[in-house]
Backbone as a chain_set.jsonl record, in Angstrom:
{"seq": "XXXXXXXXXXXXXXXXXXXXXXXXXXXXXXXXXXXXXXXXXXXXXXXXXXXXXXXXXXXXXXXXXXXXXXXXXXXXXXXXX", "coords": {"N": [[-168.138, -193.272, -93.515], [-167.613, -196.372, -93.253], [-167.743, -199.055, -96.217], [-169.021, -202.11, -97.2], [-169.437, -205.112, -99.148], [-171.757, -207.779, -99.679], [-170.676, -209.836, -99.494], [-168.606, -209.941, -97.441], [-167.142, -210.326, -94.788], [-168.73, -209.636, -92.158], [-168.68, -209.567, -87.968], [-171.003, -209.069, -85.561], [-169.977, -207.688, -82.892], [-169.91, -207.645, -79.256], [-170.039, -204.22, -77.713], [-169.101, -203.764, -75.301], [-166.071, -203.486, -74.358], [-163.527, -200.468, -73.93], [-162.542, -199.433, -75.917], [-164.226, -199.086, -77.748], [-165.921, -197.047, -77.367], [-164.497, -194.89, -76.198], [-163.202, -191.297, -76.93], [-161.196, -190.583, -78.692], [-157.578, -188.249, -78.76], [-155.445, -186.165, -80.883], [-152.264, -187.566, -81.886], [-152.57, -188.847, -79.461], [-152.237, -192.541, -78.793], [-153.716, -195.649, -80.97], [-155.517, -198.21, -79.633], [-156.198, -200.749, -80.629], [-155.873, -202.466, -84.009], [-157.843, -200.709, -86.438], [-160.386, -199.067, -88.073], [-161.31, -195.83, -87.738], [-163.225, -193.086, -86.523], [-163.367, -189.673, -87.718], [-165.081, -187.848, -84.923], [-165.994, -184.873, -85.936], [-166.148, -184.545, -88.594], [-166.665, -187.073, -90.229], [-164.597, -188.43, -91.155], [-163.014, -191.142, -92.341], [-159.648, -192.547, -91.339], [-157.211, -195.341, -91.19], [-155.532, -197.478, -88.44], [-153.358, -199.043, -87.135], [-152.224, -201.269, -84.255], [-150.661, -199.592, -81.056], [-149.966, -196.673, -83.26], [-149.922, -193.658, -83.598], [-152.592, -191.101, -83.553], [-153.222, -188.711, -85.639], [-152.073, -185.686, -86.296], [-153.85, -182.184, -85.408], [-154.106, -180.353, -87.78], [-154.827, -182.643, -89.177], [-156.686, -182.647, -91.064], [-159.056, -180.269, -92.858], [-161.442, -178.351, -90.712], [-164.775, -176.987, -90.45], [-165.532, -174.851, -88.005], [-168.296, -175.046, -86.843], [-167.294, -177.979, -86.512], [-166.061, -178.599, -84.516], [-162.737, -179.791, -82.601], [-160.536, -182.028, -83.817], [-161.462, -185.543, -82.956], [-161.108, -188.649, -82.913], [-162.916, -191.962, -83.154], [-163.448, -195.522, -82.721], [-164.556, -197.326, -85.455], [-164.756, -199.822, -86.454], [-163.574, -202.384, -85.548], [-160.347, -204.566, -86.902], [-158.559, -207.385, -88.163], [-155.652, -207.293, -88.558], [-152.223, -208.003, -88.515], [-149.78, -206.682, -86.753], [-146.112, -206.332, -86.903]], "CA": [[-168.787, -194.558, -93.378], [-166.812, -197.756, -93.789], [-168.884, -199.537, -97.383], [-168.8, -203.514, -97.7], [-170.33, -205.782, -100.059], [-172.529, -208.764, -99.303], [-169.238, -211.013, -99.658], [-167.889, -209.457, -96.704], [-167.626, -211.257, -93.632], [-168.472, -209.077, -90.572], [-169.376, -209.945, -86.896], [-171.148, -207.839, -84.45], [-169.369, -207.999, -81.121], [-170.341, -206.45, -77.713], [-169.247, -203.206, -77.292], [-168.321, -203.76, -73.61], [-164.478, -202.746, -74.271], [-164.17, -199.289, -73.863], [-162.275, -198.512, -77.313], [-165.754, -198.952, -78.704], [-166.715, -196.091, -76.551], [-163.771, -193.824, -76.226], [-162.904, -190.967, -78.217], [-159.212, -190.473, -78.839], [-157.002, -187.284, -79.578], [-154.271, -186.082, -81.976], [-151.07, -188.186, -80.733], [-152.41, -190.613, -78.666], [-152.146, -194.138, -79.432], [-154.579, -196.612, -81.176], [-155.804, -199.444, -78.736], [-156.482, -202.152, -81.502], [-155.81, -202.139, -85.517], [-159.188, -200.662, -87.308], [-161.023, -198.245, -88.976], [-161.341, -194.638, -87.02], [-163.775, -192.079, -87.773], [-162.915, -188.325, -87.091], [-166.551, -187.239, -85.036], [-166.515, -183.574, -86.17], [-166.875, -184.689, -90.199], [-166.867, -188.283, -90.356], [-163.529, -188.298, -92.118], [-161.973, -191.859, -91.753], [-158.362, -193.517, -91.449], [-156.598, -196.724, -90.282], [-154.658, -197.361, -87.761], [-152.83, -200.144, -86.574], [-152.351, -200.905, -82.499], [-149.732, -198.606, -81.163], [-149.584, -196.13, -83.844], [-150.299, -192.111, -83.102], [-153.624, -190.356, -84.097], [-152.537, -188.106, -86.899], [-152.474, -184.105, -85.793], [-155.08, -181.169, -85.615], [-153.443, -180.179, -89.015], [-153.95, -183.45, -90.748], [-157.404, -182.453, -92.444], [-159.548, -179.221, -91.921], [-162.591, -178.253, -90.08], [-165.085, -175.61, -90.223], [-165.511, -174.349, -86.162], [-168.56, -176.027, -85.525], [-167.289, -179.2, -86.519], [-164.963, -178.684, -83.027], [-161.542, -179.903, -83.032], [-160.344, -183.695, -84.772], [-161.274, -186.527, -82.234], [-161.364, -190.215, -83.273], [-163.545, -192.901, -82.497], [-163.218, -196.701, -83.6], [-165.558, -197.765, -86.211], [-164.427, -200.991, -87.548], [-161.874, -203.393, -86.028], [-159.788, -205.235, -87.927], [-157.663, -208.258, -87.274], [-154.374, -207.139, -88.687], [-151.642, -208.574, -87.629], [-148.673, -206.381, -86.584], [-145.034, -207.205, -86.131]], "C": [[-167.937, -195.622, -94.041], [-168.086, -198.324, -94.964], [-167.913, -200.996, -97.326], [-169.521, -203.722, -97.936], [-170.958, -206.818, -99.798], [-171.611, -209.978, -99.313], [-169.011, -210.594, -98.4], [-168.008, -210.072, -95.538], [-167.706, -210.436, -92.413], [-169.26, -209.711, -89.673], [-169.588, -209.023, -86.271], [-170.471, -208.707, -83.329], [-170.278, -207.173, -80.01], [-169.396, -205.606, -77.792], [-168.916, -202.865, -75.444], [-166.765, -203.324, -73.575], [-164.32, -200.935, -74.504], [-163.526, -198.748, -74.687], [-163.538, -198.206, -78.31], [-166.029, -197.454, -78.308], [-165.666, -194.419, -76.429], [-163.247, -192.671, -77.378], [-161.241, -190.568, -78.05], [-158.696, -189.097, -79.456], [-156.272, -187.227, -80.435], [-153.192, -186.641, -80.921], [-151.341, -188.693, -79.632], [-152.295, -191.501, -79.318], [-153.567, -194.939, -79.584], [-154.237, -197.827, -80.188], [-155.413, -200.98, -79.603], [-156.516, -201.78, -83.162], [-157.58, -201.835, -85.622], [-159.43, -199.24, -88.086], [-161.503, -197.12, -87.886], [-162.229, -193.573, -87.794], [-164.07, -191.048, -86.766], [-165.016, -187.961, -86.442], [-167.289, -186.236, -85.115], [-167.594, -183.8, -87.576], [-166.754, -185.689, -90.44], [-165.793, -189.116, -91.033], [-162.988, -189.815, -91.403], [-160.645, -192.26, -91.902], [-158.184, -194.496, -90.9], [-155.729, -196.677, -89.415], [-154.362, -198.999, -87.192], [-152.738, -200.254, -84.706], [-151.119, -200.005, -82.751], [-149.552, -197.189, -81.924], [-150.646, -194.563, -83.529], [-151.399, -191.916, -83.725], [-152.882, -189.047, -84.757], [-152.799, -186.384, -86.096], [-153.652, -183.374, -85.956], [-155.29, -180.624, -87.265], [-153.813, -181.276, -90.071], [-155.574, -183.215, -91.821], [-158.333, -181.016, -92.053], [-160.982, -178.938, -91.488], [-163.524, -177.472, -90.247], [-165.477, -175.778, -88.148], [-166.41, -174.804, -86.236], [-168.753, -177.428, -85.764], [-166.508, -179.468, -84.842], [-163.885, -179.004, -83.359], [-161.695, -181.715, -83.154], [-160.509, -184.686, -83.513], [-161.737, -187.74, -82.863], [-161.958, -191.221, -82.477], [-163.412, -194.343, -83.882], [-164.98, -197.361, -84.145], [-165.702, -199.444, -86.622], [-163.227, -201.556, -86.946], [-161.414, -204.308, -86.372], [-159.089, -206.376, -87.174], [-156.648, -208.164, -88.106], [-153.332, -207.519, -87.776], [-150.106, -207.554, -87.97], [-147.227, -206.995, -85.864], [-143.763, -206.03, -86.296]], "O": [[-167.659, -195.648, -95.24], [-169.262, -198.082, -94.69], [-166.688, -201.099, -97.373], [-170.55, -203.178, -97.537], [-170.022, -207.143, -99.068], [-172.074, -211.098, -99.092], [-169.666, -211.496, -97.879], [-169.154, -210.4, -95.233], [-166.772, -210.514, -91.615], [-170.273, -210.323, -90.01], [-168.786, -208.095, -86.171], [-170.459, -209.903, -83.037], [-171.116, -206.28, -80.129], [-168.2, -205.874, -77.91], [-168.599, -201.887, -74.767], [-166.384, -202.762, -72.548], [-165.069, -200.317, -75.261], [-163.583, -197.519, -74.637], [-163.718, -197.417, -79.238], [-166.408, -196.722, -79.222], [-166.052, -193.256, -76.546], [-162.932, -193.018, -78.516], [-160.484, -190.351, -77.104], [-159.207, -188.712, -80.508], [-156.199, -188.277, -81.073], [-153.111, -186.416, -79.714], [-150.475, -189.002, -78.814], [-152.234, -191.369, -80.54], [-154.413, -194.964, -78.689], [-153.127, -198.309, -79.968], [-154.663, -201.912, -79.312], [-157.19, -200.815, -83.521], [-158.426, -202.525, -85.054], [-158.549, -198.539, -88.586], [-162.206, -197.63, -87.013], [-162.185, -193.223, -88.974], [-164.609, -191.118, -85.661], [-165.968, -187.869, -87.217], [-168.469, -186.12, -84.784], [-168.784, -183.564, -87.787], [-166.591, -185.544, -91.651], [-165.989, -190.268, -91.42], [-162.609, -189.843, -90.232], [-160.47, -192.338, -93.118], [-158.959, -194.763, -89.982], [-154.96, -195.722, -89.523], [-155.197, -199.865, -86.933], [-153.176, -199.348, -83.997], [-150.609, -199.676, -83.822], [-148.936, -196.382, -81.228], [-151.855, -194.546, -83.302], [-151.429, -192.616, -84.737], [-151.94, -188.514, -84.169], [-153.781, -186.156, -85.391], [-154.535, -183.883, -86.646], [-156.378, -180.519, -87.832], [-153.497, -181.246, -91.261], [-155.627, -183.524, -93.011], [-158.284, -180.687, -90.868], [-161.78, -179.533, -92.211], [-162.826, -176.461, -90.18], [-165.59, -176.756, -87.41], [-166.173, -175.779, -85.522], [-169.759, -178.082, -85.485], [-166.535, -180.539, -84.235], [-163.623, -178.652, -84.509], [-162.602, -182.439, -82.746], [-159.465, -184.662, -82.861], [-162.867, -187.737, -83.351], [-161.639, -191.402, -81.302], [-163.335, -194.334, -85.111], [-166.014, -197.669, -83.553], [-166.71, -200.028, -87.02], [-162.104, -201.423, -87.433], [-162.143, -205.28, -86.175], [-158.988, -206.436, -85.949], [-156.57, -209.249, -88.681], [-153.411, -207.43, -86.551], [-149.471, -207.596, -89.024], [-147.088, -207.711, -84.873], [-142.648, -206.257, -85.827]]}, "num_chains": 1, "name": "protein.A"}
């Protein structure tokens, strides 16, 4: 679970784009910089656009969590260059 404080400035958006919706494997590519959360064990990381989903290997599971797929929790407006 992403945690912010009452300072924090978030907006809800429409989830009409379908990174809201998709779940992503090991070594594909992030759509949009944000916050990713694994939906076996809730495990999250960041990711920037472009950049690979981390391997099967990168944390571990018990079997019936299934295998590591990512879904976007949180995106960010980072700015890559």
């Amino acid at each position: 679970m992403a945690w912010h404080t009452s300072t924090s400035v978030l907006t809800i958006v429409d989830a009409s784009n379908s990174w809201w919706t998709t779940l992503y494997e090991s070594g594909e590519t992030a759509p949009v910089c944000g916050i990713y959360r694994c939906q076996g064990c809730k495990c999250e990381i960041t990711r920037n656009q472009g950049e690979a989903f981390p391997p099967q290997s990168h944390h571990p599971h018990r079997p019936e969590q299934s295998r590591i797929r990512w879904m976007l929790n949180v995106r960010t407006n980072a700015r890559v260059t």
